[in-house]
KEMI-869793 format. One line per 8 residues: number of its first residue (from 1); for each residue x, y, z of C-alpha. Coordinates in pm, 1 decimal. Layout:
KEMI-869793
NUM> X Y Z; ...
end
This chain:
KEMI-869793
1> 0.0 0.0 0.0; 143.6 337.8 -54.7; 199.6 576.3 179.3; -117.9 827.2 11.4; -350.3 554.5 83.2; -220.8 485.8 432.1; -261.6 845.2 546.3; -627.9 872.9 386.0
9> -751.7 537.9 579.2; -595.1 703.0 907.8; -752.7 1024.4 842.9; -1072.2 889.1 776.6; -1036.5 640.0 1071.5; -969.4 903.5 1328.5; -1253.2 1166.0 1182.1; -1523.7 873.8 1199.3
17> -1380.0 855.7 1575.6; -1428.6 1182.0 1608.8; -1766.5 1203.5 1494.1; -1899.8 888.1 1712.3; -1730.6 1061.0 1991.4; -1915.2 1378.0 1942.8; -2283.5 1236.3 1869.2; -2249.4 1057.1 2167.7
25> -2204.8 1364.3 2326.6; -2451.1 1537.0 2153.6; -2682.4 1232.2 2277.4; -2552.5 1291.6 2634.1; -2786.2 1534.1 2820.6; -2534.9 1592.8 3121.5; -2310.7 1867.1 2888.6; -2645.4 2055.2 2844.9
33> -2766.1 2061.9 3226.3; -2777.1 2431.0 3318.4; -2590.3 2505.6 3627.6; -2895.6 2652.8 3911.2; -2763.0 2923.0 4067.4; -2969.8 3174.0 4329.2; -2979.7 3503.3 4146.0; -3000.0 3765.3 4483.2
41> -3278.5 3979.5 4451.1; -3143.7 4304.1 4372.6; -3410.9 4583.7 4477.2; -3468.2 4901.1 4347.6; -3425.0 5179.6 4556.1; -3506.3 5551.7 4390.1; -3518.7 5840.5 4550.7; -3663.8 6143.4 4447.1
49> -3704.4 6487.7 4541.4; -3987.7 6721.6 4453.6; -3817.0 7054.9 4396.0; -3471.0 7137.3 4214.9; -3449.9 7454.9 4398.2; -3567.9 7556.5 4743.0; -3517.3 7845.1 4949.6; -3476.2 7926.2 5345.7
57> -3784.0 7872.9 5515.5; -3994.6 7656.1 5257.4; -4052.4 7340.5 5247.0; -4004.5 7049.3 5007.9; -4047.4 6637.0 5029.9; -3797.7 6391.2 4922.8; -3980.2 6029.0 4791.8; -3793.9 5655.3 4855.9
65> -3932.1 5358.2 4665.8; -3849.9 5050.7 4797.5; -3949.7 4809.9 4478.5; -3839.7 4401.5 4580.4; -3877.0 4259.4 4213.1; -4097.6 3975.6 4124.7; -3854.8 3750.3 3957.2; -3636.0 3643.5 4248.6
73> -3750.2 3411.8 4441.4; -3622.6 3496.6 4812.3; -3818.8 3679.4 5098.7; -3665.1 4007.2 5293.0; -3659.9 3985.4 5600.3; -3589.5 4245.8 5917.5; -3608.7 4533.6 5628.0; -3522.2 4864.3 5769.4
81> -3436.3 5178.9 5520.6; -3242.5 5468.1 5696.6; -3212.3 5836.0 5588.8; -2992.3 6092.3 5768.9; -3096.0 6399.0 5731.4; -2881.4 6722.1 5630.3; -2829.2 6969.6 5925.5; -2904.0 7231.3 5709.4
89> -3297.6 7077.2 5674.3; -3558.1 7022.6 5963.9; -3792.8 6726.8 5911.9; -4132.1 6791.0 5947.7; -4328.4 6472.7 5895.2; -4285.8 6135.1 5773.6; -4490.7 5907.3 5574.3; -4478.6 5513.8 5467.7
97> -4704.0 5273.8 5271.9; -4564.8 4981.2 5442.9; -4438.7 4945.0 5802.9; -4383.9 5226.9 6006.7; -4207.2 5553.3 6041.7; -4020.6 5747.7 6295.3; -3724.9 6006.9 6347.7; -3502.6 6131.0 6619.4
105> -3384.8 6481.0 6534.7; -3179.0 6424.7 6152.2; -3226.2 6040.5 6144.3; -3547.9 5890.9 5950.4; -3570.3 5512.6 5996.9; -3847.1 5323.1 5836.2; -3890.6 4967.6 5967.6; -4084.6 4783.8 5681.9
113> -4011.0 4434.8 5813.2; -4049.3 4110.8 5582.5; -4080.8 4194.3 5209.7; -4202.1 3940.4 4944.5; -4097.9 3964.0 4553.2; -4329.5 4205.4 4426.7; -4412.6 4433.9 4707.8; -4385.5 4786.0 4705.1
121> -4301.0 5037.1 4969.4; -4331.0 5431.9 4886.4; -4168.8 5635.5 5206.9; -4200.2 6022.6 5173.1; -3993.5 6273.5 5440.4; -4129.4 6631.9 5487.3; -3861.1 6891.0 5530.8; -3854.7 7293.7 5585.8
129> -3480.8 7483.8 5453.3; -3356.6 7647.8 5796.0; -3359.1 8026.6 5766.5; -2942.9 7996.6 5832.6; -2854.5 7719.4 5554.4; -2633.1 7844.9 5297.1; -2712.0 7973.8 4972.5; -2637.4 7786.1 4655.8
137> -2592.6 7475.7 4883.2; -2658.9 7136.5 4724.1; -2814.2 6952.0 4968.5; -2741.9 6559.5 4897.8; -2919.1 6304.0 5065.9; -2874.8 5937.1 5058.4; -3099.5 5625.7 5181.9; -2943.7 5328.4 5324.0
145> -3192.5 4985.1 5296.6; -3121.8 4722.7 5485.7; -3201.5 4371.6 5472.0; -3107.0 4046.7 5677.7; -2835.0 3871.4 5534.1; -2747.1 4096.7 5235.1; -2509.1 4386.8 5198.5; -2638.3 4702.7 5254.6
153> -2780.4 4977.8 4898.5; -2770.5 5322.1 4942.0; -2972.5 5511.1 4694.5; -2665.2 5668.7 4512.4; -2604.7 5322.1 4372.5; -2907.0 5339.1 4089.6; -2905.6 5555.8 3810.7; -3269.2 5650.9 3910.3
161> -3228.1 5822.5 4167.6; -3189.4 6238.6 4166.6; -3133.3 6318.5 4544.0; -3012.9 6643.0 4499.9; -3136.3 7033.8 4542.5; -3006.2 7350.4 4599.6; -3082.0 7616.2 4832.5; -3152.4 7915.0 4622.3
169> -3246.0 8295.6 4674.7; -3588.6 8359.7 4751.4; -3701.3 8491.5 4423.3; -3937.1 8823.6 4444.5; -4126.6 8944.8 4107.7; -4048.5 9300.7 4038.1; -4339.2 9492.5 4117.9; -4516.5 9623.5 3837.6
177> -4476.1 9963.2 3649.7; -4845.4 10130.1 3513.0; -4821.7 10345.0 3242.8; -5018.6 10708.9 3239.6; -5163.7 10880.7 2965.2
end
């Protein structure tokens, strides 16, 4: 036999190999199994304020969603969002849709407590400007959710959340000029 013929039998011995040892695989279901792993449920926390500019003395009302999304599949538990408060702010009320609500001079805590995928928690905090905060101040606030056995979010990490204001001049209109014949 020449050596031509030789080296085409091999070839064609090892790529019929080859191809029984791949169909077999294909046939084998344990390559295909998809690996389970927990995806943690990653919340979204926004927070919102109502006003881009406020001056001393008036009031305006920052806005916290607490949103646990329905496609994981784990439960919250011992969920408590906290907000310190600027100095240069007083709050004046608090509000939740879930839980309850309290503060001790600057710091908000909300305690929601056990969370399911799919619930929704809206948390609002009433504050007044203090007649001595600066002027052109940007007041930045951030929320800090907690929840047993995961790391804690603060709001800053979402792109949805615009905490900030400045304290502005109070703005007076001119006051009017008439015109006389």
């Amino acid at each position: 036999m020449n050596r031509r013929k030789k080296v085409g039998i091999l070839a064609a011995i090892v790529g019929s190999v080859l191809l029984l040892a791949l169909m077999a695989s294909l046939a084998s279901t344990t390559w295909a199994k998809p690996v389970r792993t927990e995806i943690p449920a990653i919340p979204v926390l926004a927070k919102y304020c109502s006003d881009t500019f406020v001056a001393r003395g008036q009031s305006t009302q920052f806005t916290i969603l607490v949103d646990h999304l329905i496609w994981p599949t784990d439960t919250w538990y011992s969920t408590v969002l906290t907000d310190p408060i600027d100095a240069n702010l007083q709050v004046t009320g608090v509000g939740t849709t879930r839980g309850y609500a309290t503060w001790v001079g600057q710091d908000v805590t909300f305690t929601l407590g056990t969370m399911y995928p799919g619930d929704l928690a809206t948390l609002t905090i009433d504050v007044r400007v203090r007649g001595d905060a600066p002027q052109g101040y940007e007041v930045t606030n951030i929320a800090y959710l907690k929840r047993c056995g995961y790391p804690t979010i603060k709001s800053t990490d979402t792109l949805l959340s615009p905490w900030m204001f400045s304290i502005c001049y109070e703005q007076k209109l001119p006051l009017a000029m008439t015109r006389y014949p």
